[in-house]
ZADO-1210 file (C-alpha; in nm, 4 decimals, padded with zeros to 6 digits):
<atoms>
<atom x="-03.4016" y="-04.0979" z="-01.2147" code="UNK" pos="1"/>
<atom x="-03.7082" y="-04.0122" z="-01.0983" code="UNK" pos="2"/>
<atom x="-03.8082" y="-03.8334" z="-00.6959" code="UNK" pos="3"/>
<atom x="-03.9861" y="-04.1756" z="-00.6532" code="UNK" pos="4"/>
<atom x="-03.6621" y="-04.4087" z="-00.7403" code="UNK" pos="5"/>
<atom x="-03.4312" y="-04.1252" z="-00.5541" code="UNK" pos="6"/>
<atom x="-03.5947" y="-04.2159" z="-00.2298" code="UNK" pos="7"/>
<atom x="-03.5880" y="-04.5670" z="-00.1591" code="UNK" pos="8"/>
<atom x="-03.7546" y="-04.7289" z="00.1513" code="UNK" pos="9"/>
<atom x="-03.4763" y="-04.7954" z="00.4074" code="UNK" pos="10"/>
<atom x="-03.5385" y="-05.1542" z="00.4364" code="UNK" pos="11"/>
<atom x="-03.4885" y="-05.1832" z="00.0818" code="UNK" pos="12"/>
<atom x="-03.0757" y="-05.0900" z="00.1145" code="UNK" pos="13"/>
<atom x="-03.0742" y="-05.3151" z="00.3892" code="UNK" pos="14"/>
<atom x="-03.1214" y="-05.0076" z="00.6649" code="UNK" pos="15"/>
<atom x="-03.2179" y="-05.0397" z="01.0302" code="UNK" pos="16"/>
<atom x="-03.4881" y="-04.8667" z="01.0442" code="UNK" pos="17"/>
<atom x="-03.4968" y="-04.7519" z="01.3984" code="UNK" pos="18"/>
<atom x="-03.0974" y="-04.7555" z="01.5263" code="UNK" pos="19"/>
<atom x="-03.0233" y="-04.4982" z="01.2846" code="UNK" pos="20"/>
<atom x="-03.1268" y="-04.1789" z="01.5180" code="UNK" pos="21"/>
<atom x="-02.9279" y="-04.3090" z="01.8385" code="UNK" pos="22"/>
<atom x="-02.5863" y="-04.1812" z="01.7718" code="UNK" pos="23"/>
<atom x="-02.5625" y="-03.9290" z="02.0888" code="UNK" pos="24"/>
<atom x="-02.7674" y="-04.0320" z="02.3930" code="UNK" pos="25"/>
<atom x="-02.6329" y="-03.8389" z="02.6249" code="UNK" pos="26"/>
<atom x="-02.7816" y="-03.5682" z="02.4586" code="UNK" pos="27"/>
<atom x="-03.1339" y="-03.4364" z="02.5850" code="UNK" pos="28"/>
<atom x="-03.4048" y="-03.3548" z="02.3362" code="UNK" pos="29"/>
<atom x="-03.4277" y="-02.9987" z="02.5404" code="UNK" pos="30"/>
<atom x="-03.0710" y="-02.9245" z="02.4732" code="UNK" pos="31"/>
<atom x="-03.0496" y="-03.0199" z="02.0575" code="UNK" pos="32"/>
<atom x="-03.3787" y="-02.9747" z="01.9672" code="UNK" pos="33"/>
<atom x="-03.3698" y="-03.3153" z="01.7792" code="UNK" pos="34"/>
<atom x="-03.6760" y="-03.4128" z="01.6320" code="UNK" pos="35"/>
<atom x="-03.5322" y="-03.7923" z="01.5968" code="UNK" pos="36"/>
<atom x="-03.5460" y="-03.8601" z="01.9750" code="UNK" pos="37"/>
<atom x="-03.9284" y="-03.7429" z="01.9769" code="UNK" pos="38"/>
<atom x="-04.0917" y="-04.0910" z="02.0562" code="UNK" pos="39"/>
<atom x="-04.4063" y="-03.9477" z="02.0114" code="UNK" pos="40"/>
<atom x="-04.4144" y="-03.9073" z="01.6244" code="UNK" pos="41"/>
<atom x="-04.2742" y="-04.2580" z="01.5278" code="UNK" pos="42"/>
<atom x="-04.5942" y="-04.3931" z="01.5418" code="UNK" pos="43"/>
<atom x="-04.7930" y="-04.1943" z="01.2968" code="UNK" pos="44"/>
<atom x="-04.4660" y="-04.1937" z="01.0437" code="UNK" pos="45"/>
<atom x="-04.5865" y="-04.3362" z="00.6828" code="UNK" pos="46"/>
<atom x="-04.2604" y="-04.4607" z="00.5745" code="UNK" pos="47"/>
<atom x="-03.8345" y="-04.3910" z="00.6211" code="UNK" pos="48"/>
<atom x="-03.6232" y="-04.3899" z="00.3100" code="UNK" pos="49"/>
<atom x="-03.2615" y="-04.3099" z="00.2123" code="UNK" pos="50"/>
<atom x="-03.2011" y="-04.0494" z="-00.0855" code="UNK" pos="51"/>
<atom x="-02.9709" y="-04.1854" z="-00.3565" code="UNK" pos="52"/>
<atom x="-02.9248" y="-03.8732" z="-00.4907" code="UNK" pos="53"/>
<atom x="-02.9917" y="-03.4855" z="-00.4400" code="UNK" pos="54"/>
<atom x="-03.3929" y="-03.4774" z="-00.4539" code="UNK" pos="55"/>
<atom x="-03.6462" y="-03.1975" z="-00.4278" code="UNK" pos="56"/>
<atom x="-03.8629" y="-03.3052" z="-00.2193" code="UNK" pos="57"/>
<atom x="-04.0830" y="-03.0041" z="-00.1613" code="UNK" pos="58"/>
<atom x="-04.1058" y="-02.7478" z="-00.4439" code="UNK" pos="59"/>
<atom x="-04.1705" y="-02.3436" z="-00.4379" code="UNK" pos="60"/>
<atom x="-04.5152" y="-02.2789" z="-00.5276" code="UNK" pos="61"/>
<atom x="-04.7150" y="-02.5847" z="-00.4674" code="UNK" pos="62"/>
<atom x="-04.8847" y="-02.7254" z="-00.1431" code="UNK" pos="63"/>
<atom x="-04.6989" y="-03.0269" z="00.0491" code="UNK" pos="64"/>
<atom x="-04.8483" y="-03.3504" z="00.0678" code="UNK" pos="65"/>
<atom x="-04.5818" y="-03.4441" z="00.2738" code="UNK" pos="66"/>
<atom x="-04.4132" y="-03.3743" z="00.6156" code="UNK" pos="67"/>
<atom x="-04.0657" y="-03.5084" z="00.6636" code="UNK" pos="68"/>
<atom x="-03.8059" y="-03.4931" z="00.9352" code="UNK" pos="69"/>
<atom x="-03.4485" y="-03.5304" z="00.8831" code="UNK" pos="70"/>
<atom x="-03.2893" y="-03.8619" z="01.0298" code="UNK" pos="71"/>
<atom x="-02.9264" y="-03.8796" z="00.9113" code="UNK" pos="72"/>
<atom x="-02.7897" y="-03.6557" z="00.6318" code="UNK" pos="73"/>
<atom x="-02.8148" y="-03.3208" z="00.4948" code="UNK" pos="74"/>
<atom x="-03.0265" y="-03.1029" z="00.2953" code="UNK" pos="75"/>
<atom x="-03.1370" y="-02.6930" z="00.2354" code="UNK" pos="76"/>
<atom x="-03.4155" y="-02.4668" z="00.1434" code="UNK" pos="77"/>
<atom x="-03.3471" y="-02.2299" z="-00.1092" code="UNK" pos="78"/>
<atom x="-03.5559" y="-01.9838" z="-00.3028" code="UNK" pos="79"/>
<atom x="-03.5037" y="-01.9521" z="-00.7088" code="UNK" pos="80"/>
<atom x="-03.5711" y="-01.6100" z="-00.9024" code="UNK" pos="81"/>
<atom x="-03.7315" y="-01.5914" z="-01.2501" code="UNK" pos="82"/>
<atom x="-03.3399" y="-01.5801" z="-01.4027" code="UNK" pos="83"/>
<atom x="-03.2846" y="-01.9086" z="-01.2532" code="UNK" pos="84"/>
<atom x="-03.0385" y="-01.7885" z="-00.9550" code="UNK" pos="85"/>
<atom x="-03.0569" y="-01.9252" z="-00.6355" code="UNK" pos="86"/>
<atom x="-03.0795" y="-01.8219" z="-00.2784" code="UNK" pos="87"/>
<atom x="-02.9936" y="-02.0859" z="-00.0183" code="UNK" pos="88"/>
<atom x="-03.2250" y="-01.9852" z="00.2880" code="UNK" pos="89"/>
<atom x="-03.1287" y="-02.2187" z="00.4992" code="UNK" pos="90"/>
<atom x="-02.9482" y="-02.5786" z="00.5981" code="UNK" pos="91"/>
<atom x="-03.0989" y="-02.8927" z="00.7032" code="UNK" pos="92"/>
<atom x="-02.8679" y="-03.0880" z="00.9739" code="UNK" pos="93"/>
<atom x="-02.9884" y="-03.4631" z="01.1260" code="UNK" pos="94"/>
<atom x="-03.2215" y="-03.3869" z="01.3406" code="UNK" pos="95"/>
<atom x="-03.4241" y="-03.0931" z="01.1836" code="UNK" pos="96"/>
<atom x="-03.8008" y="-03.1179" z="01.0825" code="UNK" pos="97"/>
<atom x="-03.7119" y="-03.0549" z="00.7301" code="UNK" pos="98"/>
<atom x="-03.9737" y="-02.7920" z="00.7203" code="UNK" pos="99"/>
<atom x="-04.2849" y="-02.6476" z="00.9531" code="UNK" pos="100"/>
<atom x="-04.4080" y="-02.4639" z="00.7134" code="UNK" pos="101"/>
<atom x="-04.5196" y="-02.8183" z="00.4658" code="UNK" pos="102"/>
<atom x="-04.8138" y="-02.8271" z="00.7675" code="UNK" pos="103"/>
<atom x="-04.9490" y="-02.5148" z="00.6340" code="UNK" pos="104"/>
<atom x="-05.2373" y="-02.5858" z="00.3276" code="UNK" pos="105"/>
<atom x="-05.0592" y="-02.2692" z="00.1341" code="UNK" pos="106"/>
<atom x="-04.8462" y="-02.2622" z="-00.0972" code="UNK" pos="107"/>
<atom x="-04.4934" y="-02.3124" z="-00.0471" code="UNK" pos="108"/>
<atom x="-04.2203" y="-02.0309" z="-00.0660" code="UNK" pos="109"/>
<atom x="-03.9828" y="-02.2084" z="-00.1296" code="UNK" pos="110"/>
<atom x="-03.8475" y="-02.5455" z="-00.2106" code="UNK" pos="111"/>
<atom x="-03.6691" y="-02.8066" z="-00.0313" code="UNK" pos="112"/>
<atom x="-03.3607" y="-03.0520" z="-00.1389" code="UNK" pos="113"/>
<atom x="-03.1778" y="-03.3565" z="00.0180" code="UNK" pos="114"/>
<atom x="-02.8785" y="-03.4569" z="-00.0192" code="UNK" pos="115"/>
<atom x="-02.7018" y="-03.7607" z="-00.1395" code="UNK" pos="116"/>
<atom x="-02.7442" y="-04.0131" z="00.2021" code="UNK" pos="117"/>
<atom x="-02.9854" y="-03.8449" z="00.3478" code="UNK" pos="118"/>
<atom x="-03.2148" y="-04.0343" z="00.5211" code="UNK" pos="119"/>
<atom x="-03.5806" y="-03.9350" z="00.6455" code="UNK" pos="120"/>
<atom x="-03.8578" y="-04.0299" z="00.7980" code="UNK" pos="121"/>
<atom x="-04.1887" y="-03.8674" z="00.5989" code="UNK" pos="122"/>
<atom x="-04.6042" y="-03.8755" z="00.7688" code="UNK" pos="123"/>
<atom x="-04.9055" y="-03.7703" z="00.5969" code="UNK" pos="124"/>
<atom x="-04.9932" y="-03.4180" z="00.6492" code="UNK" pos="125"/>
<atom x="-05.2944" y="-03.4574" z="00.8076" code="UNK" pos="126"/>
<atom x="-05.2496" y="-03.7395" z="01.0335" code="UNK" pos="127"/>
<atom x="-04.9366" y="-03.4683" z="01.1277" code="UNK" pos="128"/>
<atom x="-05.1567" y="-03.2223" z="01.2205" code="UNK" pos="129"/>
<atom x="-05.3869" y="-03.3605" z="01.4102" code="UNK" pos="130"/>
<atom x="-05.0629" y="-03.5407" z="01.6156" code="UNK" pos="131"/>
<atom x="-04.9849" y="-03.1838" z="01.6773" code="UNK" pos="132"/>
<atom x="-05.2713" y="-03.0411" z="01.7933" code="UNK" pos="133"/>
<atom x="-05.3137" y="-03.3563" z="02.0672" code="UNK" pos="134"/>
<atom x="-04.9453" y="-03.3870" z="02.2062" code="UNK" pos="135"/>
<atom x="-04.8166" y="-03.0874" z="02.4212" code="UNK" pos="136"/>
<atom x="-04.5008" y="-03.2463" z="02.3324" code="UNK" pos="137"/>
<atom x="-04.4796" y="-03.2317" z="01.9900" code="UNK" pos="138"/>
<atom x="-04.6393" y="-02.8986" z="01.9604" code="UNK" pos="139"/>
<atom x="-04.3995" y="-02.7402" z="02.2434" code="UNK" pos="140"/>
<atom x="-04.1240" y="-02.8874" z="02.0189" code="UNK" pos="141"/>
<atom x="-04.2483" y="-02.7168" z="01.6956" code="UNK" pos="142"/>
<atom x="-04.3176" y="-02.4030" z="01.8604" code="UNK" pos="143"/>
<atom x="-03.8915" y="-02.4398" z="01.9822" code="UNK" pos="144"/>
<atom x="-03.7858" y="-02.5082" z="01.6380" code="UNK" pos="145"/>
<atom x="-03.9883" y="-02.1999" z="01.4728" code="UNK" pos="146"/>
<atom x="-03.7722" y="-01.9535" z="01.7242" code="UNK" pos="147"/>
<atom x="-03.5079" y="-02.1064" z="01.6579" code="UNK" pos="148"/>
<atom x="-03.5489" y="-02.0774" z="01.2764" code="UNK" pos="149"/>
<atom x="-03.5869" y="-01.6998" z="01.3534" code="UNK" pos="150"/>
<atom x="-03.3032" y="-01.6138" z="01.5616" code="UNK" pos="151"/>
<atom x="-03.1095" y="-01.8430" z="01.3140" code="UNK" pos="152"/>
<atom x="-03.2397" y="-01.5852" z="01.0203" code="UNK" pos="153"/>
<atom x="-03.2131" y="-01.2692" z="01.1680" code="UNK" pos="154"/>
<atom x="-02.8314" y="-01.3836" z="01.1693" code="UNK" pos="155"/>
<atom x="-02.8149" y="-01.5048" z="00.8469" code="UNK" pos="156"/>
<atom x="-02.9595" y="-01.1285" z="00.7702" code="UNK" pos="157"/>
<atom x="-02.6414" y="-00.9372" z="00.9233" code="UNK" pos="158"/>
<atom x="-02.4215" y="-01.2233" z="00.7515" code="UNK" pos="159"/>
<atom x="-02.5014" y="-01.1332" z="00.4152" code="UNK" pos="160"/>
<atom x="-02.5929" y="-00.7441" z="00.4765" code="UNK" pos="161"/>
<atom x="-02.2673" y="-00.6697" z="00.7063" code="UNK" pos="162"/>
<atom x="-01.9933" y="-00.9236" z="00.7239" code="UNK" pos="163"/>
<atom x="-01.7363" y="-00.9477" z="00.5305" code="UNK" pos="164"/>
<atom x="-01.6510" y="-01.2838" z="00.3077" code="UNK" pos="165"/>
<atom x="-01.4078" y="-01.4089" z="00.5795" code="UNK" pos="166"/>
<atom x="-01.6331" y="-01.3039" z="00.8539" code="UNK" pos="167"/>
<atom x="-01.9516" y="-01.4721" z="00.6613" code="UNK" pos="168"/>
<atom x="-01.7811" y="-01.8051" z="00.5667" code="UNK" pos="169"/>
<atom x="-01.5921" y="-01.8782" z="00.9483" code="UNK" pos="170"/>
<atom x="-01.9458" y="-01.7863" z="01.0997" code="UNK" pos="171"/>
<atom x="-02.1217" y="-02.0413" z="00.9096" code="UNK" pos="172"/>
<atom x="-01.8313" y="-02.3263" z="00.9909" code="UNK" pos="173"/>
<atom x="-01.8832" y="-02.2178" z="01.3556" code="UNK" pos="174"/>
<atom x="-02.2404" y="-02.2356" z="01.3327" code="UNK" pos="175"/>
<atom x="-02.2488" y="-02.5995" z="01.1697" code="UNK" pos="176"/>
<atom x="-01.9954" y="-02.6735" z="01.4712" code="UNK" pos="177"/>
<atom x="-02.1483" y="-02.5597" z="01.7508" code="UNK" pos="178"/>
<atom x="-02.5108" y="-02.7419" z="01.6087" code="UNK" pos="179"/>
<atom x="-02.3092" y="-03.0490" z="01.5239" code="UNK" pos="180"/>
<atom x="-02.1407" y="-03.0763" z="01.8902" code="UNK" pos="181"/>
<atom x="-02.4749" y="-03.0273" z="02.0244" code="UNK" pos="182"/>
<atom x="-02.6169" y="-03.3094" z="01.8631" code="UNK" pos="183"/>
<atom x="-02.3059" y="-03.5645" z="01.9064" code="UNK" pos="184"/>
<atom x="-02.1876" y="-03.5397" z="01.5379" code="UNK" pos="185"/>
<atom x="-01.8145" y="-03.3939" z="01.5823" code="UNK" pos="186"/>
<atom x="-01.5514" y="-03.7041" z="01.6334" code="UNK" pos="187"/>
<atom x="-01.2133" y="-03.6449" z="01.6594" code="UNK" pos="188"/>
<atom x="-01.2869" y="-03.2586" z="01.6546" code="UNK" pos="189"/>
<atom x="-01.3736" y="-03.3455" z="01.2983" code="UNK" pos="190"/>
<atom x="-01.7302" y="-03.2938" z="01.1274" code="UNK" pos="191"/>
<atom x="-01.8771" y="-03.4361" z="00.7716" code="UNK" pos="192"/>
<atom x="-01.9944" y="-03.1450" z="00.5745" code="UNK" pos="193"/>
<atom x="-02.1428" y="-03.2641" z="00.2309" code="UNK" pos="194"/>
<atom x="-02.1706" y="-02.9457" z="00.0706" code="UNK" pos="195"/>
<atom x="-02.0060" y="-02.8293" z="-00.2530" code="UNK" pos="196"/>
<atom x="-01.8422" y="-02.4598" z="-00.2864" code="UNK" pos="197"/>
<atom x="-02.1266" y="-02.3651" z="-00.4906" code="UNK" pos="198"/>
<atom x="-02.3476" y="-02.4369" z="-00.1788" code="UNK" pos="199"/>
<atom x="-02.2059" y="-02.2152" z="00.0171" code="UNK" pos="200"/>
<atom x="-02.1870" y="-01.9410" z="-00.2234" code="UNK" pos="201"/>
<atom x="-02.6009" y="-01.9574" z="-00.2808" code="UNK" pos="202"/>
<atom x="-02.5915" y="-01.9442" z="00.0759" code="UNK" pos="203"/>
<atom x="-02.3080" y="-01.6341" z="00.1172" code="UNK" pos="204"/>
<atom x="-02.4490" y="-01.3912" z="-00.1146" code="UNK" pos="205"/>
<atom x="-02.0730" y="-01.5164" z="-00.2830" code="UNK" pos="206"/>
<atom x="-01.9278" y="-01.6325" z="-00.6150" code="UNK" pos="207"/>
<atom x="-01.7440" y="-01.9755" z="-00.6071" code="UNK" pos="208"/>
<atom x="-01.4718" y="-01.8343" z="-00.7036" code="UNK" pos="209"/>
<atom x="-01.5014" y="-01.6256" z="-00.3768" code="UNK" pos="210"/>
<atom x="-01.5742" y="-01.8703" z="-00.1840" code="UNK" pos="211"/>
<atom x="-01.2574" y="-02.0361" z="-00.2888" code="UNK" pos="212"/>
<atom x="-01.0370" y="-01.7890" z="-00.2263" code="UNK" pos="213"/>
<atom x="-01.1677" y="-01.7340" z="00.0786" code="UNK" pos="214"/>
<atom x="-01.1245" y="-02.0944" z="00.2037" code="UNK" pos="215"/>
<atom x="-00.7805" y="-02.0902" z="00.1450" code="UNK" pos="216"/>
<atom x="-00.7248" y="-01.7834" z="00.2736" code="UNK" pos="217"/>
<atom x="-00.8931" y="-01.8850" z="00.6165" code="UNK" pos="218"/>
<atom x="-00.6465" y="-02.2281" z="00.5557" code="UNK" pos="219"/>
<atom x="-00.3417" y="-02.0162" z="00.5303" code="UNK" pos="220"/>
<atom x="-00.4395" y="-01.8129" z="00.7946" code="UNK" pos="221"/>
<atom x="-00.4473" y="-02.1755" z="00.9836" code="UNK" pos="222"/>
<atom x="-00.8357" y="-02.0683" z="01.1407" code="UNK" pos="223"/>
<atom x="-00.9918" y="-02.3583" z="00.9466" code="UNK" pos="224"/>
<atom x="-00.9239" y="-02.6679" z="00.6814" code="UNK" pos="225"/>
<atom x="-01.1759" y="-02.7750" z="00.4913" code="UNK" pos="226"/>
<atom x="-01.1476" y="-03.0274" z="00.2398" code="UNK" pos="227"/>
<atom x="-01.2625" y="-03.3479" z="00.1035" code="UNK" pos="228"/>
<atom x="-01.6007" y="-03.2820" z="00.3115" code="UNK" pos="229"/>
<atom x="-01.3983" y="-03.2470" z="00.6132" code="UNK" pos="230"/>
<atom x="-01.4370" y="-02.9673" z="00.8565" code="UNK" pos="231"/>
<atom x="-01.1519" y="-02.9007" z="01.1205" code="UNK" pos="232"/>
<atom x="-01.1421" y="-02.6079" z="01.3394" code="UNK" pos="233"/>
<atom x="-00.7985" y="-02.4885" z="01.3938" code="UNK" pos="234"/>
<atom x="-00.8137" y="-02.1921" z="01.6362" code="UNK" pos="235"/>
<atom x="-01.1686" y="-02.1516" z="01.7618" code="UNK" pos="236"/>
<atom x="-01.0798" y="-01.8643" z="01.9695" code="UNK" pos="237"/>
<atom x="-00.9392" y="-01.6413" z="01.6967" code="UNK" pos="238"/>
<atom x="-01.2197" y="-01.8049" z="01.5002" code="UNK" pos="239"/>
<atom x="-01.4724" y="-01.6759" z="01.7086" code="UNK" pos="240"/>
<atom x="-01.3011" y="-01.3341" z="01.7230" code="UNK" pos="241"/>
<atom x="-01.2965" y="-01.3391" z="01.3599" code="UNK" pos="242"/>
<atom x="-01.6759" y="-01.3641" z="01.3281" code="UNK" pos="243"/>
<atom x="-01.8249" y="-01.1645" z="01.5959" code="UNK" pos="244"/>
<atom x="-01.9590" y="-01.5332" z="01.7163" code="UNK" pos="245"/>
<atom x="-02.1612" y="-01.5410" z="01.9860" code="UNK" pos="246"/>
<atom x="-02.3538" y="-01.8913" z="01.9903" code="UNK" pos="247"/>
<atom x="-02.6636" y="-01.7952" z="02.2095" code="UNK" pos="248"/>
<atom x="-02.8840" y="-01.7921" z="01.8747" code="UNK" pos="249"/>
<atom x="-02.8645" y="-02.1176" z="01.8936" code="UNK" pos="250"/>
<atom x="-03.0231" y="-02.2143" z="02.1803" code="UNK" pos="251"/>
<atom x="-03.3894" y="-01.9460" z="02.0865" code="UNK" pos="252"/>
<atom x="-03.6764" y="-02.1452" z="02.1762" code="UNK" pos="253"/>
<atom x="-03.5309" y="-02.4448" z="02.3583" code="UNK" pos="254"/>
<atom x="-03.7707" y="-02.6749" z="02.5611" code="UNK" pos="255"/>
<atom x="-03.7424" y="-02.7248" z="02.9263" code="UNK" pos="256"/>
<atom x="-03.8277" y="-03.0890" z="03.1072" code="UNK" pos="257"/>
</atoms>
């Protein structure tokens, strides 16, 4: 199937087009740094679909001719070396711009995939751009998400250059909790987590097999469970202790008002 069939217009699965960003009003735009409760870019948005399957929608090397923000769903940026490996830079949550850098007119350094349900909103580049440069708003917000991307990779730096697998794998799991709560996405102290053990490997500087064994090692040491998709913290507090966690990453470059 080709990226064209993989993204299909949400009105042609039958989606509401606009009730799909409202899960978690009480949540401020200030606090989550949600791009789907920014009012001001709905109007200059070209289309919303809904992957069908993983799809690259921005690849390493070439130029963006499109800017999309993440609605509902999941995706990642990840680099790929000449032997074919893979480095996962970063994860996309609902919410997230799915990357700043597409407004740039160089070359990208890396690519960008969606996952299976994913659904996103996408604008022409230049109508983007000149948006940005005309709405304190919208440009306030971008300049919030860019710190936050940095504080969020300077600790993705000591995961893989000084924690240990355990360490690395429950400070990810907090990290997707602690975004997740923010945005309204944890029910039942339960959150979705579409990701395979191979994602989290690229991600880890890990081996699947690693990964694995660390998982059920973190199970059996009844910290975490997660299976099927499932997250469920067990003991946050050891957790936490376990990880050197200290959340206030998280909240680099939030807006005010």
């Amino acid at each position: 199937m080709s990226q064209k069939n993989s993204l299909m217009t949400a009105s042609a699965v039958g989606a509401k087009n606009d009730g799909l960003a409202v899960n978690s009003q009480g949540f401020t735009f200030a606090s989550t740094l949600d791009w789907r409760r920014l009012e001001s870019i709905q109007a200059v948005r070209i289309r919303q679909s809904i992957v069908t399957k993983p799809t690259t929608v921005l690849k390493q090397g070439q130029i963006a001719t499109s800017f999309y923000s993440l609605l509902e769903g999941w995706g990642l940026r990840y680099r790929l070396l000449s032997d074919g490996r893979r480095q996962i830079l970063s994860f996309l949550l609902p919410g997230d711009p799915v990357t700043l850098s597409a407004l740039s007119p160089r070359p990208l350094a890396y690519s960008v995939q969606l996952l299976s349900e994913a659904v996103v909103s996408e604008f022409d580049i230049d109508l983007m751009n000149r948006h940005m440069r005309e709405n304190d708003e919208l440009r306030q917000s971008a300049n919030a998400c860019f710190e936050r991307e940095l504080a969020m990779a300077d600790e993705h730096m000591i995961n893989l250059g000084r924690r240990s697998a355990k360490e690395r794998i429950a400070h990810l799991m907090l990290e997707f909790d602690t975004l997740l709560h923010m945005r309204g996405a944890v029910h039942g102290g339960q959150i979705f987590i579409p990701l395979r053990q191979r994602h989290l490997a690229d991600a880890l500087g890990l081996t699947t097999i690693h990964v694995n064994r660390t998982l059920r090692a973190l199970r059996d040491e009844k910290l975490i469970d997660l299976r099927g998709g499932i997250l469920s913290i067990l003991d946050r507090e050891r957790l936490m202790a376990l990880a050197g966690f200290d959340g206030a990453y998280l909240s680099a470059g939030t807006v005010t008002g």
